[in-house]
PDB file of N, CA, C and O in Angstrom:
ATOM      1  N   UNK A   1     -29.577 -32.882  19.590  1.00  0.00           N
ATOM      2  CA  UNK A   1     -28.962 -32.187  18.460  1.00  0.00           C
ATOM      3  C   UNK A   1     -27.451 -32.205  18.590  1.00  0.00           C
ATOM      4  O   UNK A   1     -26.987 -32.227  19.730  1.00  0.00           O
ATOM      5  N   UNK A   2     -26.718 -32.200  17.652  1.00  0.00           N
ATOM      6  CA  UNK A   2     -25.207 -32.093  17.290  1.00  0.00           C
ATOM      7  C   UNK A   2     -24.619 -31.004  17.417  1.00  0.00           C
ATOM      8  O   UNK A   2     -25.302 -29.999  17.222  1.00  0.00           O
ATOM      9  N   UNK A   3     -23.483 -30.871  17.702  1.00  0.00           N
ATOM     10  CA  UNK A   3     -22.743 -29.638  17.565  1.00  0.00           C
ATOM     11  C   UNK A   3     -22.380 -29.251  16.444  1.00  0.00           C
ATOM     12  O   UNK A   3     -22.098 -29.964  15.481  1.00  0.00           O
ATOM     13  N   UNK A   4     -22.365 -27.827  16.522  1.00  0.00           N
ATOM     14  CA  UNK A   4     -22.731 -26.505  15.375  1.00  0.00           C
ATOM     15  C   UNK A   4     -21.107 -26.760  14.598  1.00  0.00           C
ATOM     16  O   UNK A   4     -20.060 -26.617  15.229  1.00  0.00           O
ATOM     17  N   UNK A   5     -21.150 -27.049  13.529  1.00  0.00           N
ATOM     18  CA  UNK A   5     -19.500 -27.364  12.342  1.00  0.00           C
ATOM     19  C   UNK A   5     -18.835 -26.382  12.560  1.00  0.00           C
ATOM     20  O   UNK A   5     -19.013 -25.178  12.377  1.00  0.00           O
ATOM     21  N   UNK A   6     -18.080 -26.954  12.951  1.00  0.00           N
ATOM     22  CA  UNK A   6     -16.676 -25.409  12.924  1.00  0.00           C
ATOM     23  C   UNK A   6     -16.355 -25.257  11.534  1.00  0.00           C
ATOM     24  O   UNK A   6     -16.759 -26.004  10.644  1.00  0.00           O
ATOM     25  N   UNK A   7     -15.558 -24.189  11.374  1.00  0.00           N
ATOM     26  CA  UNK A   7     -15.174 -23.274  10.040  1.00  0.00           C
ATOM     27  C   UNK A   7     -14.009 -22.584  10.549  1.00  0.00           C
ATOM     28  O   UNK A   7     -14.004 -21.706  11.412  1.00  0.00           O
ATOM     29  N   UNK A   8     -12.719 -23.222   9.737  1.00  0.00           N
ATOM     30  CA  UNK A   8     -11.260 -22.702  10.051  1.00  0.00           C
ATOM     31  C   UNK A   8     -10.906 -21.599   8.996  1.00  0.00           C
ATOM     32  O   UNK A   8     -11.240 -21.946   7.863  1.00  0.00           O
ATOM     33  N   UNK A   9     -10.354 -20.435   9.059  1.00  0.00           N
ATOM     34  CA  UNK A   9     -10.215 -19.536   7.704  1.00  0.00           C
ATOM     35  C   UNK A   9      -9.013 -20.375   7.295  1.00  0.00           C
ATOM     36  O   UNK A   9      -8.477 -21.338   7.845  1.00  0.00           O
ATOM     37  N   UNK A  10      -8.791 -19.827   6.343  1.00  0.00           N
ATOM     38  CA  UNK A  10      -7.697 -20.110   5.168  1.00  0.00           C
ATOM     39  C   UNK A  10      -6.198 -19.907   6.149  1.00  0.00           C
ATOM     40  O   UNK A  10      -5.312 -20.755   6.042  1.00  0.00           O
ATOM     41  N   UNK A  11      -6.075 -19.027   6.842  1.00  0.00           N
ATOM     42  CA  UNK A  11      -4.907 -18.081   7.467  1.00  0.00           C
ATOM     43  C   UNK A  11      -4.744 -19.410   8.543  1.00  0.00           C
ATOM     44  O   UNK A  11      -3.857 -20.211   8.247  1.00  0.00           O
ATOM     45  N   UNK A  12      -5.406 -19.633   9.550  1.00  0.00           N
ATOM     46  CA  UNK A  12      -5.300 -20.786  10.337  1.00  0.00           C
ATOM     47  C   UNK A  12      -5.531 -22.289  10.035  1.00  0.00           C
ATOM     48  O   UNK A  12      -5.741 -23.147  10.893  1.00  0.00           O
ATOM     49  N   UNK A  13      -5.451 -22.528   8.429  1.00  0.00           N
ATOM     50  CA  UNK A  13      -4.957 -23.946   8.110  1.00  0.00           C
ATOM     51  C   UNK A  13      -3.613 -23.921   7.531  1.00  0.00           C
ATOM     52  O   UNK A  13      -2.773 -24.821   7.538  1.00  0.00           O
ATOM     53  N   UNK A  14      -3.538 -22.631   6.981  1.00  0.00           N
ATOM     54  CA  UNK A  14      -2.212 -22.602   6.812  1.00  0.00           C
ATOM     55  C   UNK A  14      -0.954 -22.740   7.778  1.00  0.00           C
ATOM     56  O   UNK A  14       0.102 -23.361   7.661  1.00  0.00           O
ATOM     57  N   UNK A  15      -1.522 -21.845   8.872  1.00  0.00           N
ATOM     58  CA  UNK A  15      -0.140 -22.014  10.271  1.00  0.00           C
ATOM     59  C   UNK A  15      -0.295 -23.047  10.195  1.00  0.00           C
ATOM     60  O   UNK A  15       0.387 -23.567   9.312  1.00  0.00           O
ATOM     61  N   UNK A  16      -1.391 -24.180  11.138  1.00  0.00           N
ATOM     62  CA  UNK A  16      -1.224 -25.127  11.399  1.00  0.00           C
ATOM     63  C   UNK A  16      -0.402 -26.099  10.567  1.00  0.00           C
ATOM     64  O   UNK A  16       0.487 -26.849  10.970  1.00  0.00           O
ATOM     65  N   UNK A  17      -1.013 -25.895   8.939  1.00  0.00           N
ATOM     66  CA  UNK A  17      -0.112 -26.600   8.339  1.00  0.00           C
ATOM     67  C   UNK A  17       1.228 -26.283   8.327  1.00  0.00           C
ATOM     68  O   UNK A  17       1.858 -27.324   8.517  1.00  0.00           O
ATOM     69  N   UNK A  18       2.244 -24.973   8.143  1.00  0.00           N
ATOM     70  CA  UNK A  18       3.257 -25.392   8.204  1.00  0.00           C
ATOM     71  C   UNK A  18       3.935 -25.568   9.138  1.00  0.00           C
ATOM     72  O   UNK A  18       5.149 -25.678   8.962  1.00  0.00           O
ATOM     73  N   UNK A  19       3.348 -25.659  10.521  1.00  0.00           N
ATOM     74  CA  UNK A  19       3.879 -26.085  11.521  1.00  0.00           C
ATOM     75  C   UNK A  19       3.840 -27.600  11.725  1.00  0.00           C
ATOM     76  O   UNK A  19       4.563 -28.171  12.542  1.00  0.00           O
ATOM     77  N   UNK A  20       2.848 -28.292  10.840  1.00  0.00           N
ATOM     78  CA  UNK A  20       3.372 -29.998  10.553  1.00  0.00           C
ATOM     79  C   UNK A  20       4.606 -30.240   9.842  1.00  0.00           C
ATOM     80  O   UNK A  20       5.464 -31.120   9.898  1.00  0.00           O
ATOM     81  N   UNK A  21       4.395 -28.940   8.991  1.00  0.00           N
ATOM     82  CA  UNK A  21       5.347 -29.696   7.877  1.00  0.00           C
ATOM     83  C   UNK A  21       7.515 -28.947   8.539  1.00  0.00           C
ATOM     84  O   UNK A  21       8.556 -29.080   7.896  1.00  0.00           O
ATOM     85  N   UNK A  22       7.343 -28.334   9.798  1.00  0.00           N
ATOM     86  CA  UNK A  22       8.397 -28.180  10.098  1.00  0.00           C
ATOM     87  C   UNK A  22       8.482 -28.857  10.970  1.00  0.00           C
ATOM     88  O   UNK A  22       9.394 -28.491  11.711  1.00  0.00           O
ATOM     89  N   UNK A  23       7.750 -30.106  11.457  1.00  0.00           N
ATOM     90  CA  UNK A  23       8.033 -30.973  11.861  1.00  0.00           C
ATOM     91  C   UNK A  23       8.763 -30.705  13.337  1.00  0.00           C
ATOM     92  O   UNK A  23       9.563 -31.576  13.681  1.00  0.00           O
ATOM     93  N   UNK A  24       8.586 -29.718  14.129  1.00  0.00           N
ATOM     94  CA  UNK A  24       9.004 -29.031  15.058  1.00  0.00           C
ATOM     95  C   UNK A  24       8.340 -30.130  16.687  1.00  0.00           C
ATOM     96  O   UNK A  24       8.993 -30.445  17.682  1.00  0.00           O
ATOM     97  N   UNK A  25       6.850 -30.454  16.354  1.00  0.00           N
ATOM     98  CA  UNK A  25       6.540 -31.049  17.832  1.00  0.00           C
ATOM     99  C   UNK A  25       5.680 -32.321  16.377  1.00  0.00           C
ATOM    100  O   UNK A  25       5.779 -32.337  15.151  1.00  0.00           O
ATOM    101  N   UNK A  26       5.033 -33.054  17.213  1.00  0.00           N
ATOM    102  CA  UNK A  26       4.262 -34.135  16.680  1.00  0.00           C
ATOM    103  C   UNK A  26       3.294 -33.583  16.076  1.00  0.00           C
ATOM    104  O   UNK A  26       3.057 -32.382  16.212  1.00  0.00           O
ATOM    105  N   UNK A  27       2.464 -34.515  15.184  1.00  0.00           N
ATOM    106  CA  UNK A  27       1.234 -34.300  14.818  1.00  0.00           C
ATOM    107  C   UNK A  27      -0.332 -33.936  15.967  1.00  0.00           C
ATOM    108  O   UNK A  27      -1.344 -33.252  16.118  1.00  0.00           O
ATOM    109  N   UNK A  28       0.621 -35.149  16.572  1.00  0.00           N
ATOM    110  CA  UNK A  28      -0.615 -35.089  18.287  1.00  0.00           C
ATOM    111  C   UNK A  28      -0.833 -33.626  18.615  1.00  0.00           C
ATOM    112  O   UNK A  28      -1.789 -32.858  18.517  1.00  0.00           O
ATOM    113  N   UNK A  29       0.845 -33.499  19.187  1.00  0.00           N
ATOM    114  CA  UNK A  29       1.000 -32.326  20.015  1.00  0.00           C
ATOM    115  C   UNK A  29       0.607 -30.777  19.390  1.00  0.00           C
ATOM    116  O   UNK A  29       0.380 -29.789  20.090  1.00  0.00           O
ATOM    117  N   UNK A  30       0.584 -30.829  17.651  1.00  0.00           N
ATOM    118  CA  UNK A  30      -0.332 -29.562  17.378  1.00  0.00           C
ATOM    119  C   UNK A  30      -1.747 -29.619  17.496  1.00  0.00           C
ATOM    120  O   UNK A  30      -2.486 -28.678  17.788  1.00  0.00           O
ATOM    121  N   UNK A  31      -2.028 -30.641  17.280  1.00  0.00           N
ATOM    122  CA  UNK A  31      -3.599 -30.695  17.398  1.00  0.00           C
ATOM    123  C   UNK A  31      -4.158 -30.610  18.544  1.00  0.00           C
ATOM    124  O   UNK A  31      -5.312 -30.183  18.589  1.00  0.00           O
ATOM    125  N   UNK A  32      -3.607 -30.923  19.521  1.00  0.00           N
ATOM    126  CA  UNK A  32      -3.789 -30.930  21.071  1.00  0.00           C
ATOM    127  C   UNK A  32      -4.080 -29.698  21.444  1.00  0.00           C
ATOM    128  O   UNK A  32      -5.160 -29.330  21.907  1.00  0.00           O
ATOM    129  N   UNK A  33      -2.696 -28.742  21.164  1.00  0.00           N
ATOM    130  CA  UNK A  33      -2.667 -27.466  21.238  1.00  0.00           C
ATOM    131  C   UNK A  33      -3.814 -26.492  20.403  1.00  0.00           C
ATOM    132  O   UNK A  33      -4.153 -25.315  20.531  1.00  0.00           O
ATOM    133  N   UNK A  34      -4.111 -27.285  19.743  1.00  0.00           N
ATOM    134  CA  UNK A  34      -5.140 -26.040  18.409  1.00  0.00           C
ATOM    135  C   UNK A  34      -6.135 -26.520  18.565  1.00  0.00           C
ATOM    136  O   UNK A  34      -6.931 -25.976  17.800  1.00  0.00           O
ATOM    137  N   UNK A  35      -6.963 -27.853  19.589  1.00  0.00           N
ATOM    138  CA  UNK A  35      -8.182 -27.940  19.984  1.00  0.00           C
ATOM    139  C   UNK A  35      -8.970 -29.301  18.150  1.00  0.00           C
ATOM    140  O   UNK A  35     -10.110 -29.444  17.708  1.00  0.00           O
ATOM    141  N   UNK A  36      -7.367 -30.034  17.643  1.00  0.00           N
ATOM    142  CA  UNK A  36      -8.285 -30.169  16.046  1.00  0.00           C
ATOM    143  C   UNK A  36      -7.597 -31.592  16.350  1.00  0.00           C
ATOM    144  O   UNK A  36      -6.581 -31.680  17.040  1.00  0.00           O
ATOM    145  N   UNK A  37      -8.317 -32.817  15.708  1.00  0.00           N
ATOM    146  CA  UNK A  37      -8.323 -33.990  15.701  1.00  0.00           C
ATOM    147  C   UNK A  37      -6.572 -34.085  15.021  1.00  0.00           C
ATOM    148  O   UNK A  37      -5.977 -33.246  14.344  1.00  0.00           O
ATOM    149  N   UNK A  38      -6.276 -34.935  15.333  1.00  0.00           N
ATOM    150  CA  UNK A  38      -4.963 -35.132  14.458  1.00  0.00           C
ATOM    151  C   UNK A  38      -5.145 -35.560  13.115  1.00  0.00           C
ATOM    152  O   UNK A  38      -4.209 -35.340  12.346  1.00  0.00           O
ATOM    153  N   UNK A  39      -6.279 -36.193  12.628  1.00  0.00           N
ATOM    154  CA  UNK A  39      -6.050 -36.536  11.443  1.00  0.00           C
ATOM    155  C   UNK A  39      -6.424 -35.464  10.067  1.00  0.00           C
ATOM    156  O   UNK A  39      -6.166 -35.533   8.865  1.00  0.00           O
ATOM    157  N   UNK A  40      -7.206 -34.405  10.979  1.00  0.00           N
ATOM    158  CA  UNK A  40      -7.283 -32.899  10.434  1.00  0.00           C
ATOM    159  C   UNK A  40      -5.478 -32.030  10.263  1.00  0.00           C
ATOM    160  O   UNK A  40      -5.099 -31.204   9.434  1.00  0.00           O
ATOM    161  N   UNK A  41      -4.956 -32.482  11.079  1.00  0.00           N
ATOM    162  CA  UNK A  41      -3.921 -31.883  10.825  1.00  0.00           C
ATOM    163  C   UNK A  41      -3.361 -32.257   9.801  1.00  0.00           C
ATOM    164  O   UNK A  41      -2.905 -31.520   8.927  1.00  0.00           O
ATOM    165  N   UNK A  42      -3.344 -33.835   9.828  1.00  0.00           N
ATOM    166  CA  UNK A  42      -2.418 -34.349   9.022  1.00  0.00           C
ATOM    167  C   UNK A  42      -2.700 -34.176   7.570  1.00  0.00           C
ATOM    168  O   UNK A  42      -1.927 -34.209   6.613  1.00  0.00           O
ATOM    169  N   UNK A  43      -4.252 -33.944   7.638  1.00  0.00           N
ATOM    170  CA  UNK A  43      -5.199 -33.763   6.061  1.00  0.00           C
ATOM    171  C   UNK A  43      -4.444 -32.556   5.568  1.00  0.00           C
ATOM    172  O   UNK A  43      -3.971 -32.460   4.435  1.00  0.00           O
ATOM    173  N   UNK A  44      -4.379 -31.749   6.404  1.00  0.00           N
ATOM    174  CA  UNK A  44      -4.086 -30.511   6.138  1.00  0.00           C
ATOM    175  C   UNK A  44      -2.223 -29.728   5.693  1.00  0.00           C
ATOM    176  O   UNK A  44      -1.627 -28.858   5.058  1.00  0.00           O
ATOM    177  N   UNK A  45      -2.092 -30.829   6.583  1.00  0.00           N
ATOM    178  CA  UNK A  45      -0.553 -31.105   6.015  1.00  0.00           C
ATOM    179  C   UNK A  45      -0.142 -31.746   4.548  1.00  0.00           C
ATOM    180  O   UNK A  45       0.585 -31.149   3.754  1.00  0.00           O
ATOM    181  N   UNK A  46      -0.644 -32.891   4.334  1.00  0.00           N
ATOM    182  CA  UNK A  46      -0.613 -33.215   2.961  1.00  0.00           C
ATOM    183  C   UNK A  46      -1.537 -32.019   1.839  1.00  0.00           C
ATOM    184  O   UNK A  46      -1.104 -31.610   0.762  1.00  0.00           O
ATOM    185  N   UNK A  47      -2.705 -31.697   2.390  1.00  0.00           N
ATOM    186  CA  UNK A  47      -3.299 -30.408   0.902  1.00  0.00           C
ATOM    187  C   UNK A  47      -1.920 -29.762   1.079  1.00  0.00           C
ATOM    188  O   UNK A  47      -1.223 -30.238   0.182  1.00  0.00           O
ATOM    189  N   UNK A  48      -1.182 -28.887   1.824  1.00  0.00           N
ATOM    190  CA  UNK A  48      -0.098 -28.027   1.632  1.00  0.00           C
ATOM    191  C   UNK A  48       1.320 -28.446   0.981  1.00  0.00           C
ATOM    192  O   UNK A  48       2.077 -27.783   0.272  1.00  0.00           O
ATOM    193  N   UNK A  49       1.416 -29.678   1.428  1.00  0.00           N
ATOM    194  CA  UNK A  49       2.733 -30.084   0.703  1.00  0.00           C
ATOM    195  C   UNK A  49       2.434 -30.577  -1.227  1.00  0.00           C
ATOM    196  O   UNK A  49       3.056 -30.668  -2.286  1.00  0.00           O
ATOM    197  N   UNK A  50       1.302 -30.731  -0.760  1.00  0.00           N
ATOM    198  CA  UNK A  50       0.321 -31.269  -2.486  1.00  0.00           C
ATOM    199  C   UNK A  50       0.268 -29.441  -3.192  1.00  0.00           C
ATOM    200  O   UNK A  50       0.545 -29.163  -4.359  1.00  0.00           O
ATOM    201  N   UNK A  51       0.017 -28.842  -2.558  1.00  0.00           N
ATOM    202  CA  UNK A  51      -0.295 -27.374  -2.666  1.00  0.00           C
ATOM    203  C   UNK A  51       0.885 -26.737  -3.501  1.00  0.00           C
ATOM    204  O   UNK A  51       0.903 -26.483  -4.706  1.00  0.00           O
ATOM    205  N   UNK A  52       2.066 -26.506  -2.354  1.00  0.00           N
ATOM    206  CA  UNK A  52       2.852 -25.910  -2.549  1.00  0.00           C
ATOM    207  C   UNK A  52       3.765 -26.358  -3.731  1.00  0.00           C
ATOM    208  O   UNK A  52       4.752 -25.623  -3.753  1.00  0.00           O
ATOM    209  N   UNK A  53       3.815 -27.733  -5.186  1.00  0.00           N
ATOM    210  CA  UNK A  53       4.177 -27.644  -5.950  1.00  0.00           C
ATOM    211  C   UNK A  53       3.450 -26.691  -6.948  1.00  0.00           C
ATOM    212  O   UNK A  53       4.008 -26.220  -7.939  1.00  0.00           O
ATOM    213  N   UNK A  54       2.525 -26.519  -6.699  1.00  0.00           N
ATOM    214  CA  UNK A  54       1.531 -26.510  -7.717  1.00  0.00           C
ATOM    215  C   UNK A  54       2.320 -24.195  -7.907  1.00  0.00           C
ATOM    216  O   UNK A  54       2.689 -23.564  -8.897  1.00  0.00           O
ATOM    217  N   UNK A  55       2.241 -23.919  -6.875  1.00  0.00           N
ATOM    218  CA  UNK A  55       2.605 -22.783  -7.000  1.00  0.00           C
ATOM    219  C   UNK A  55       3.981 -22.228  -7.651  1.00  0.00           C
ATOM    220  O   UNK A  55       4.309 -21.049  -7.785  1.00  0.00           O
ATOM    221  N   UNK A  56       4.706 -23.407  -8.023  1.00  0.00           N
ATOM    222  CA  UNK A  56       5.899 -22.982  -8.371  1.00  0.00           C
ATOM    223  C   UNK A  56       5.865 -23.647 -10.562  1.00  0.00           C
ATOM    224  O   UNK A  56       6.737 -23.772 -11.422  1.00  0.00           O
ATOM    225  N   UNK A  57       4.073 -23.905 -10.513  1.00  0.00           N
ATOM    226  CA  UNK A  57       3.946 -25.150 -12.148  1.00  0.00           C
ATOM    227  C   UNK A  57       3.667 -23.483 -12.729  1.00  0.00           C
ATOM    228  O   UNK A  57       3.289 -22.483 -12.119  1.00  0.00           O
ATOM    229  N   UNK A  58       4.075 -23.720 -14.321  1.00  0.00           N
ATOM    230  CA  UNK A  58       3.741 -22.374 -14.919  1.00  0.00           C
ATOM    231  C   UNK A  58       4.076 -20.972 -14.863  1.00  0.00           C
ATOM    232  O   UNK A  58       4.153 -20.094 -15.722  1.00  0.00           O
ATOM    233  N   UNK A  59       4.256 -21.003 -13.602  1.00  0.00           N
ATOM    234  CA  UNK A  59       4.815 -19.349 -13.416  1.00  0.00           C
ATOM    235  C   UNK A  59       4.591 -18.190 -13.877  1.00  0.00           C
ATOM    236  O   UNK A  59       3.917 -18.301 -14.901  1.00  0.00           O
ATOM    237  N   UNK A  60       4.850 -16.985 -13.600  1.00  0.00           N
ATOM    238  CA  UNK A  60       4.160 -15.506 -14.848  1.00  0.00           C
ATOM    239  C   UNK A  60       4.140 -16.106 -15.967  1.00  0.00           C
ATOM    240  O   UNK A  60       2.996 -16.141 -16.422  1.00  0.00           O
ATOM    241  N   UNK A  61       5.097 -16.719 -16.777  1.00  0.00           N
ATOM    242  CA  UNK A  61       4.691 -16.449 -18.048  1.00  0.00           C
ATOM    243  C   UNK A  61       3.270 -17.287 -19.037  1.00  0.00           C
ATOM    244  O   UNK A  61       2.852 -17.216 -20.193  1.00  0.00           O
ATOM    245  N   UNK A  62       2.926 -18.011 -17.853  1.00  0.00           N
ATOM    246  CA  UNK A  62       1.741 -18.937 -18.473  1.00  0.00           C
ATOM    247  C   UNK A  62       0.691 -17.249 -18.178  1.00  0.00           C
ATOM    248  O   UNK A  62       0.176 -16.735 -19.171  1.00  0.00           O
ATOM    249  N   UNK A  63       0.541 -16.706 -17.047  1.00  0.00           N
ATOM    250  CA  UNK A  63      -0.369 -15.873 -16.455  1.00  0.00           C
ATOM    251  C   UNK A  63      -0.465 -14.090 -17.676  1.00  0.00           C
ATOM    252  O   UNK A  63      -1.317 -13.209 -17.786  1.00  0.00           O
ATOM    253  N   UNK A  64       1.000 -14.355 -18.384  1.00  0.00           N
ATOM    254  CA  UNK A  64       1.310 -13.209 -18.674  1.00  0.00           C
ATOM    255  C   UNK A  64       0.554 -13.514 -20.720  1.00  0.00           C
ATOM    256  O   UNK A  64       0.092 -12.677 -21.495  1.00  0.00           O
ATOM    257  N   UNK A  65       0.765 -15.064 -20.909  1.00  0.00           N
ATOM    258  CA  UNK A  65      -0.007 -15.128 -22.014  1.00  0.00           C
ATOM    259  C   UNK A  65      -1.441 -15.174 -21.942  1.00  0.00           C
ATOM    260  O   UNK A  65      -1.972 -14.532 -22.848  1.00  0.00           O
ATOM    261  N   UNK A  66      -2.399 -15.855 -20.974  1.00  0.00           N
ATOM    262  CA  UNK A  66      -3.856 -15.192 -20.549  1.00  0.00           C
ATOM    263  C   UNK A  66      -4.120 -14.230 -20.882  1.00  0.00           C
ATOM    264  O   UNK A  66      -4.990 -14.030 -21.730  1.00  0.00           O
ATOM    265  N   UNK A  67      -3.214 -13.031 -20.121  1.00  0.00           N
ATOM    266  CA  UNK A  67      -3.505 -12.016 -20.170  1.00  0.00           C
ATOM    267  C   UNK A  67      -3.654 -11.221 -21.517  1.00  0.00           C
ATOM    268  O   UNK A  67      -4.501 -10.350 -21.711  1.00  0.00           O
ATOM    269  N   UNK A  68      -2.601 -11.692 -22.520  1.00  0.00           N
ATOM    270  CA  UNK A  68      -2.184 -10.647 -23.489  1.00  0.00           C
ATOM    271  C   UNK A  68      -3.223 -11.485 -24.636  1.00  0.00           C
ATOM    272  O   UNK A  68      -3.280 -10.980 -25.758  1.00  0.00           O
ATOM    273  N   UNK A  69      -3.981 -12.659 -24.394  1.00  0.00           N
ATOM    274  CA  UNK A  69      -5.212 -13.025 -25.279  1.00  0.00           C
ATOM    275  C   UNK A  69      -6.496 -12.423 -25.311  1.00  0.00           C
ATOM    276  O   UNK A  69      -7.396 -12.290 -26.141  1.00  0.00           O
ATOM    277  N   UNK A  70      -6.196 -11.976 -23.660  1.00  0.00           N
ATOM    278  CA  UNK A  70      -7.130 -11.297 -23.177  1.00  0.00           C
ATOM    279  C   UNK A  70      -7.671  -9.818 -23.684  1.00  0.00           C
ATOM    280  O   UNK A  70      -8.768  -9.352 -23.992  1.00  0.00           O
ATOM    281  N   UNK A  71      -6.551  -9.417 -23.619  1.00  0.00           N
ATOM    282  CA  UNK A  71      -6.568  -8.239 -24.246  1.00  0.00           C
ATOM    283  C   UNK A  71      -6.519  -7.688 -25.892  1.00  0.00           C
ATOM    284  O   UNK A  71      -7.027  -6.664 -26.351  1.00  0.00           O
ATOM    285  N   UNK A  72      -5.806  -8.636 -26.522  1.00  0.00           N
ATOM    286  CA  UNK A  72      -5.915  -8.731 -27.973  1.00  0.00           C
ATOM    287  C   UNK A  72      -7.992  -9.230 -27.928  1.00  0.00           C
ATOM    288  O   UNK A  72      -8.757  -8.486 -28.541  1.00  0.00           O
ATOM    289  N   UNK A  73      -8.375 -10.060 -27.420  1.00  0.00           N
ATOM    290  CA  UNK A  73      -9.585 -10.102 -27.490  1.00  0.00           C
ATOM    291  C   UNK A  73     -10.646  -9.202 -27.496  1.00  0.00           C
ATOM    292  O   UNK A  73     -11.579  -9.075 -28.288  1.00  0.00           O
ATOM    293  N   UNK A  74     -10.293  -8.480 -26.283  1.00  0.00           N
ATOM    294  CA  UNK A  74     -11.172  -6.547 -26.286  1.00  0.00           C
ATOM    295  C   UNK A  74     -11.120  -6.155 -27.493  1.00  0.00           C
ATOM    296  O   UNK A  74     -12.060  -5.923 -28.253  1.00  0.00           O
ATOM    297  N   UNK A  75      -9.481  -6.042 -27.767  1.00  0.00           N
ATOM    298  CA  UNK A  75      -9.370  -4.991 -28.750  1.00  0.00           C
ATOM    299  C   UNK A  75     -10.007  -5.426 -30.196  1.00  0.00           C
ATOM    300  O   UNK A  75     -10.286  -4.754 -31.189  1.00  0.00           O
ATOM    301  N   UNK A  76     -10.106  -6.629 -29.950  1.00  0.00           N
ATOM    302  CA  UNK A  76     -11.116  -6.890 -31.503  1.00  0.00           C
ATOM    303  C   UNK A  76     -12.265  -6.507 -31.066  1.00  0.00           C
ATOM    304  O   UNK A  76     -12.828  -5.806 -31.908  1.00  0.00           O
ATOM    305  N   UNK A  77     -12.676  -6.608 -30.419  1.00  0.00           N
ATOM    306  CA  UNK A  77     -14.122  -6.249 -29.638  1.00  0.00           C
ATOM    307  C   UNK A  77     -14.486  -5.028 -29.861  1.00  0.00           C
ATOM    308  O   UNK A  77     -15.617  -4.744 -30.256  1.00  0.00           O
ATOM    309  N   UNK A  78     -13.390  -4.005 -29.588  1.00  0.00           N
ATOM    310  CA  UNK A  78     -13.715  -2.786 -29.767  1.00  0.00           C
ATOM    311  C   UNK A  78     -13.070  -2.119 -30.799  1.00  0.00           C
ATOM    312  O   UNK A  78     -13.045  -0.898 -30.644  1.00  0.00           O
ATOM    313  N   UNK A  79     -12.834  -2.309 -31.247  1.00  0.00           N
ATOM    314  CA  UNK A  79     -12.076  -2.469 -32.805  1.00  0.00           C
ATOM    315  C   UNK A  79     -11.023  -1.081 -32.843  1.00  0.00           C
ATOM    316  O   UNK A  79     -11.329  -0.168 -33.610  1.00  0.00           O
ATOM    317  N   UNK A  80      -9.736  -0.956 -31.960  1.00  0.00           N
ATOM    318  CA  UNK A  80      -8.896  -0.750 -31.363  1.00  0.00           C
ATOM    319  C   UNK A  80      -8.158  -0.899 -31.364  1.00  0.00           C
ATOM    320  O   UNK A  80      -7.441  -0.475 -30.457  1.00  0.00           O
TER     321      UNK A  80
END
C-alpha cells in the first residue's frame, strides 16, 4: 500500500509561497526545509503570483453593486 496524501491548509501554501516569491533562498532550499518536492513549491509560487492580480481586478465597487441588486431584489420580494 501507498502512503496516506498529505493535505497542506491554505495558511501554509501561502508562507511557503511568499517565501518563493521573495526570492530570499532557492526553490530547492525551501522545499528541503518544508519536507515538499520543489516542483510543489514552484506550483505554488506561480497560483500566488497568478493569484495576487486577480485581488486587486474589480475592487469594492464591483462587490458594492452585487450587493445593492441584491438587496433591491428582497425588497421586491417583500414588497418594501
Amino acid at each position: 500500500m501507498g502512503q496516506k496524501r498529505r493535505r497542506f491548509t491554505a495558511g501554509f501554501k501561502a508562507r511557503v509561497a511568499l517565501e518563493a516569491l521573495k526570492e530570499v533562498d532557492t526553490v530547492q532550499g525551501i522545499a528541503q526545509r518544508n519536507g515538499l518536492h520543489p516542483n510543489q513549491v514552484s506550483a505554488w509560487k506561480r497560483q500566488a503570483s497568478e493569484g495576487a492580480a486577480a485581488a486587486f481586478e474589480g475592487g469594492a465597487g464591483k462587490r458594492g453593486d452585487d450587493h445593492e441588486a441584491t438587496v433591491r431584489e428582497l425588497h421586491a420580494k417583500t414588497g418594501s
